[in-house]
C-alpha positions in Angstrom: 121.3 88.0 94.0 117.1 88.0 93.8 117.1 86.1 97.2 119.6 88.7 98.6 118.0 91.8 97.0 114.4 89.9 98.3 116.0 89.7 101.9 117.0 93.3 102.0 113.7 94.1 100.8 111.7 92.5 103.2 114.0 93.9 106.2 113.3 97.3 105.4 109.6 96.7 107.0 110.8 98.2 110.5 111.2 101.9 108.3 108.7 101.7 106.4 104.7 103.0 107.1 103.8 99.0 107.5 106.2 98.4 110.4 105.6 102.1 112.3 101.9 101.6 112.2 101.7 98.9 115.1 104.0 101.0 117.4 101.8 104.5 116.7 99.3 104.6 119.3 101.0 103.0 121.8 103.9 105.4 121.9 101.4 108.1 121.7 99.8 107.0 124.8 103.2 106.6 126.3 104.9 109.4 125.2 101.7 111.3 125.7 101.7 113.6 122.5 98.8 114.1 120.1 97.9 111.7 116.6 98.4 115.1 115.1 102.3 115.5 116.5 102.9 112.0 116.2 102.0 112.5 112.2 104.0 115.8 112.4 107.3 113.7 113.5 106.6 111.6 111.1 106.1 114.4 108.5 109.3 116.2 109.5 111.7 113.3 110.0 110.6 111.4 106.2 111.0 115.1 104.8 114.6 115.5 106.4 115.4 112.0 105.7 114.7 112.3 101.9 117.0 114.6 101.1 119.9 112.4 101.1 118.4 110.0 99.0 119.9 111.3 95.7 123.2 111.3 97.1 123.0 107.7 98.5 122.0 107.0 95.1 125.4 108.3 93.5 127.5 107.1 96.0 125.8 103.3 95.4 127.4 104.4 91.6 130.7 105.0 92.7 131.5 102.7 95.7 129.2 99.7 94.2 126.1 98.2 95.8 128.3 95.9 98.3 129.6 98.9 100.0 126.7 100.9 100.5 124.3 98.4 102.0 126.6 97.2 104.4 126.7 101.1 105.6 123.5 101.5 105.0 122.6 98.5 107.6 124.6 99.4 110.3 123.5 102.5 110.7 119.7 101.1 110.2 120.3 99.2 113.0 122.0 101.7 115.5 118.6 104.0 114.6 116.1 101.4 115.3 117.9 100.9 118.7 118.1 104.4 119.4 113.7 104.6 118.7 113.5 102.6 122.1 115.6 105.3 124.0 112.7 107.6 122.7 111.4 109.7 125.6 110.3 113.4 124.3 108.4 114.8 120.6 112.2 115.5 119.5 114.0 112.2 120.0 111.1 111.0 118.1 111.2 113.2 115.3 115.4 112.3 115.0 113.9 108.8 115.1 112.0 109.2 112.4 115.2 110.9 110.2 117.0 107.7 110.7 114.7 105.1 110.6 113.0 106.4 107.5 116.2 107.3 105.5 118.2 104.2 106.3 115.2 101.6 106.3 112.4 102.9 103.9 114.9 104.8 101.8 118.3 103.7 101.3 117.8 100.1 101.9 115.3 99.7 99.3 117.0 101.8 97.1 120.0 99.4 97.1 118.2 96.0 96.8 116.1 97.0 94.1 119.2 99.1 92.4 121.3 95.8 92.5 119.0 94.0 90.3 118.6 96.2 87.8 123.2 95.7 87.3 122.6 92.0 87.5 119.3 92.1 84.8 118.4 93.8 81.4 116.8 90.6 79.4 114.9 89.2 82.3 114.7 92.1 84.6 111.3 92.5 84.6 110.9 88.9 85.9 113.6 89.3 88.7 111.7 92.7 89.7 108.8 90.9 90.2 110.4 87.9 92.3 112.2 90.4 94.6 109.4 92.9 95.1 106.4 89.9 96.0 109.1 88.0 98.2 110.7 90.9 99.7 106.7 92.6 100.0 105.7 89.2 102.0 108.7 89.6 104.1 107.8 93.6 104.7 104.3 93.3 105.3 104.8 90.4 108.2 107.0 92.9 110.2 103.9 94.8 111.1 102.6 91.1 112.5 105.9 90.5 114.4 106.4 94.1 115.6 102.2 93.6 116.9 102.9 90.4 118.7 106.4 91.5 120.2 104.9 95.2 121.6 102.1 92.8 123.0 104.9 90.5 124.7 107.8 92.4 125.4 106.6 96.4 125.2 107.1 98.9 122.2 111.0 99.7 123.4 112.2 95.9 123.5 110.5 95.8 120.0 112.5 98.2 118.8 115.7 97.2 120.1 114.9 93.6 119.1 114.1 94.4 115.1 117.7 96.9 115.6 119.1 93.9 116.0 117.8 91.5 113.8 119.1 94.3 110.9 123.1 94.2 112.4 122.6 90.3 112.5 121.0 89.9 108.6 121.9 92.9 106.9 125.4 94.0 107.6 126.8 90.5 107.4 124.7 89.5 104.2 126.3 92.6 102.4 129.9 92.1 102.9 129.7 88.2 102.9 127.0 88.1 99.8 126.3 91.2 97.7 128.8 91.4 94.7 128.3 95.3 92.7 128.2 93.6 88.7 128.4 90.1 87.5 131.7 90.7 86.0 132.9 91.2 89.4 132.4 87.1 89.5 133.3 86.6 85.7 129.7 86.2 85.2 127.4 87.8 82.7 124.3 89.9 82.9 120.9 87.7 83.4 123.1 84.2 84.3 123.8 84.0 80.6 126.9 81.5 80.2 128.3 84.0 77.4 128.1 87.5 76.8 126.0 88.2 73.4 127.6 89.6 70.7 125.4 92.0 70.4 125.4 92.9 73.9 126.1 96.7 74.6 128.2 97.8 77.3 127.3 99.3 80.5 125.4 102.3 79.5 123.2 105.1 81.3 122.2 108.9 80.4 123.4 111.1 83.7 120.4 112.2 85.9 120.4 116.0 84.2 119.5 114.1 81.3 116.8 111.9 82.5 115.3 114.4 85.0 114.7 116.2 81.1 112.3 113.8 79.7 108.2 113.8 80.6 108.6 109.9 81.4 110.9 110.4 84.4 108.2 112.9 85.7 105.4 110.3 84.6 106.7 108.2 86.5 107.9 110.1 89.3 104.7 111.4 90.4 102.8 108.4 90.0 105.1 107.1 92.7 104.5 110.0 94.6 101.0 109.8 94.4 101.0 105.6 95.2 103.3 106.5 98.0 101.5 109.7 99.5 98.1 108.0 99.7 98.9 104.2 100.7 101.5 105.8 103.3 98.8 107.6 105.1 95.9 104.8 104.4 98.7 102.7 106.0 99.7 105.2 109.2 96.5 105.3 110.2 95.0 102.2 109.5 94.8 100.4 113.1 92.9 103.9 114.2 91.1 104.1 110.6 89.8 99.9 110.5 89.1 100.1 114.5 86.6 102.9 114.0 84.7 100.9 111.1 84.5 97.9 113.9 88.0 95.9 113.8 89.8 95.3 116.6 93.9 95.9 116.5 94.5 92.6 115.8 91.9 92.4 112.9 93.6 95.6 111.5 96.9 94.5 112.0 95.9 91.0 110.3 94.7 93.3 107.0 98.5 93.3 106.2 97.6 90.0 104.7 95.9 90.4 102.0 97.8 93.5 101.2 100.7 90.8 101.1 98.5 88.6 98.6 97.6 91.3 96.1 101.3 92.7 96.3 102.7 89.1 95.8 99.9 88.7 92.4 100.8 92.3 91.2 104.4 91.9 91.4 104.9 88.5 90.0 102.2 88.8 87.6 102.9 92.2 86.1 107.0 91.7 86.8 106.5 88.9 84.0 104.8 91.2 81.5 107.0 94.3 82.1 108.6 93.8 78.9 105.4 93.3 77.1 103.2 95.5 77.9 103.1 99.2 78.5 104.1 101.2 81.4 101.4 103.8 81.1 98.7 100.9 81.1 100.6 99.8 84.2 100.3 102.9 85.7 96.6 103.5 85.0 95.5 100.1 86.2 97.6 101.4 89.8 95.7 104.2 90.3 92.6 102.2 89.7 92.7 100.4 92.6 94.5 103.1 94.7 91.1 105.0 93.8 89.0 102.2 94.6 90.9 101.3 98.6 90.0 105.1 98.9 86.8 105.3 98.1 86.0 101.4 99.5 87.7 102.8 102.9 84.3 104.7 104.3 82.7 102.2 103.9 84.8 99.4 105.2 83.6 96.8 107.7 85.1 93.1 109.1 84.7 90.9 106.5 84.8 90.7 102.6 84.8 94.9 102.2 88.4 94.7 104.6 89.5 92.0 102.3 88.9 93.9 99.0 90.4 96.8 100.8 93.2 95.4 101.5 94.0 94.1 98.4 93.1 97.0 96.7 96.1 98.7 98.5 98.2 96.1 97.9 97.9 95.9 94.5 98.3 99.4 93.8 101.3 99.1 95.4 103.0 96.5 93.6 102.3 97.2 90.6 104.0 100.8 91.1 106.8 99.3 92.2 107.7 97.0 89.1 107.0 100.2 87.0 109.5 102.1 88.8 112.6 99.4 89.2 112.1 98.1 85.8 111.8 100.9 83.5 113.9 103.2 84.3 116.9 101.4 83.8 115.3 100.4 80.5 115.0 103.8 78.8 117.9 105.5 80.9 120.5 102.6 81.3 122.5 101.4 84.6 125.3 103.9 84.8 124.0 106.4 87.0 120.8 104.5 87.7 121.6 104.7 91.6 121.6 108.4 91.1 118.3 109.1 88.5 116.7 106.2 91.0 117.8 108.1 94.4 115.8 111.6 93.0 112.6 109.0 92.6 112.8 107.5 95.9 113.7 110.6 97.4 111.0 112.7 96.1 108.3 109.5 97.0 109.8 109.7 100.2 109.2 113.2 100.6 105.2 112.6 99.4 104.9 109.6 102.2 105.5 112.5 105.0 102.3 114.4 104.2 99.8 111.8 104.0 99.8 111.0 107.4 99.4 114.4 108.8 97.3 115.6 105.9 95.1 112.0 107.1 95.1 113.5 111.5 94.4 117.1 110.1 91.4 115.7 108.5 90.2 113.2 111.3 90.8 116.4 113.7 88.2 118.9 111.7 85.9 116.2 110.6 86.0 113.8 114.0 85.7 111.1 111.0 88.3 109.4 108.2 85.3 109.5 105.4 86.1 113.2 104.5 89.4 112.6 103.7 89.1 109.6 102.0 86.9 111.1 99.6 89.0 114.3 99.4 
């Protein structure tokens, strides 16, 4: 289940920020719109794709993981393939609806929901394993999605990564993905016997949880990892080209976003259930402060390095926060529900970085201003 929860994860590079970034200034010279109406797709198509997030997440309760990814990558597919039919500001836009609920949103949302029914003891662990494997796998999409645009133009690209989704996903989902471990006769964390002490399947309903401050804690910190990194991410072939870098150089800063994702998840996925959340949580906006304030000043070299990482690590760390303790303090009943709000809500911040990012590069001729701001 990690290596099928780390494949999913890694697939849903074509929707996210990551994967869109290499195709956004060569449809805009194509398409011949403005950065500011490319971000304002963007903005409109995350925002309408968000909203049905939270009901994803309860139907992944009721019709089981197995179900809903299989669903979820067929249509992830089919959208991908329609973004190379894209001709006008409006089939873009509907692009963006699909792409970004299917692939950034609901796919995520069901690999990292599946681990949290197949781990309580050592779900901390597993979070980590799936989020730095599945994080490696995401951030070499942008790579691919570069060198196929290069080869084969920004529509084949598209078509070719629609694809690869109806030829891992679907398949993987109905052939692979089981809902619970008791659907095997197995028991929660590969133990051989259920412990006597073991509870059953518990889980406050989302009313509940969207009560407590540590929901919103964590909530907005997502938002705000999310927001920021999405439009530092957008933007950052434009943004690292005018500090010096050439495309590829920018593209190639997806590494070491990989490397501090792949330390952040493992290492903090291995202390989740020893140290606390709120330290976790401090230490990611650390560094999401740091790639900020590091990013006017950025050049080839050792300062794109650190930036990179910096982002990177911000990043991952959020991410184990979020997929490990909720289902600790709220249980795995209607974890697919209490989880979709989350992603749905982050999804909804990721739409206005971007534009807020062009709005700012449009007044100020410069990425400095904003950074700062």
């Amino acid at each position: 289940m990690v290596v099928f929860a780390s494949v999913a994860l890694a697939l849903t590079g074509p929707g996210q920020t990551v994967g869109i970034s290499v195709f956004v200034n060569p449809m805009i010279e194509e398409l011949g719109i403005s950065r500011t109406e490319m971000s304002t797709a963007y903005l409109v198509g995350t925002l309408i794709g968000a909203l049905a997030l939270p009901w994803i997440g309860q139907a992944v309760d009721r019709l089981g993981v197995r179900r809903i990814m299989a669903l979820v990558g067929a249509l992830f597919g089919l959208m991908l393939i329609g973004m190379s039919l894209v001709t006008n500001i409006v089939g873009l836009t509907a692009g963006f609806v699909g792409i970004r609920m299917m692939g950034q949103g609901a796919l995520s949302l069901v690999a990292t929901t599946a681990i949290a029914l197949w781990f309580t003891r050592k779900r901390g662990l597993a979070m980590g394993i799936v989020s730095a494997a599945g994080g490696v796998g995401m951030t070499m999409i942008p790579l691919a999605g570069e060198r196929l645009i290069f080869e084969l133009g920004w529509r084949n690209a598209w078509l070719i990564e629609g694809l690869i989704i109806w030829a891992v996903i679907v398949p993987m989902a109905v052939l692979a993905i089981r809902n619970r471990p008791s659907d095997l006769g197995q028991h929660v964390d590969g133990d051989l016997h259920a412990p006597t002490d073991a509870p059953e399947v518990w889980g406050v309903t989302r009313r509940e949880a969207m009560r407590t401050p540590f929901f919103w804690l964590v909530t907005l910190g997502v938002v705000a990892t999310g927001t920021l990194t999405t439009a530092v991410v957008f933007h950052q072939i434009d943004l690292l080209g005018s500090r010096g870098l050439t495309p590829a150089q920018a593209a190639a800063n997806f590494i070491p976003q990989t490397v501090a994702t792949l330390i952040a998840t493992l290492g903090i996925g291995a202390l989740a259930d020893r140290i606390s959340p709120r330290a976790v949580l401090a230490t990611s906006m650390g560094m999401l402060a740091g790639c900020l304030v590091l990013g006017t000043q950025v050049s080839p070299g050792l300062t794109a390095i650190a930036f990179g990482m910096l982002i990177g690590g911000s990043g991952g760390a959020m991410r184990v926060v979020e997929a490990t303790e909720l289902p600790r303090y709220f249980g795995t009943l209607h974890i697919g529900a209490i989880r979709g709000v989350v992603t749905g809500t982050a999804i909804a911040g990721t739409a206005l970085g971007p534009l807020l990012f062009a709005l700012g590069l449009g007044v100020t001729g410069d990425y400095s201003a904003i950074l700062v701001f």
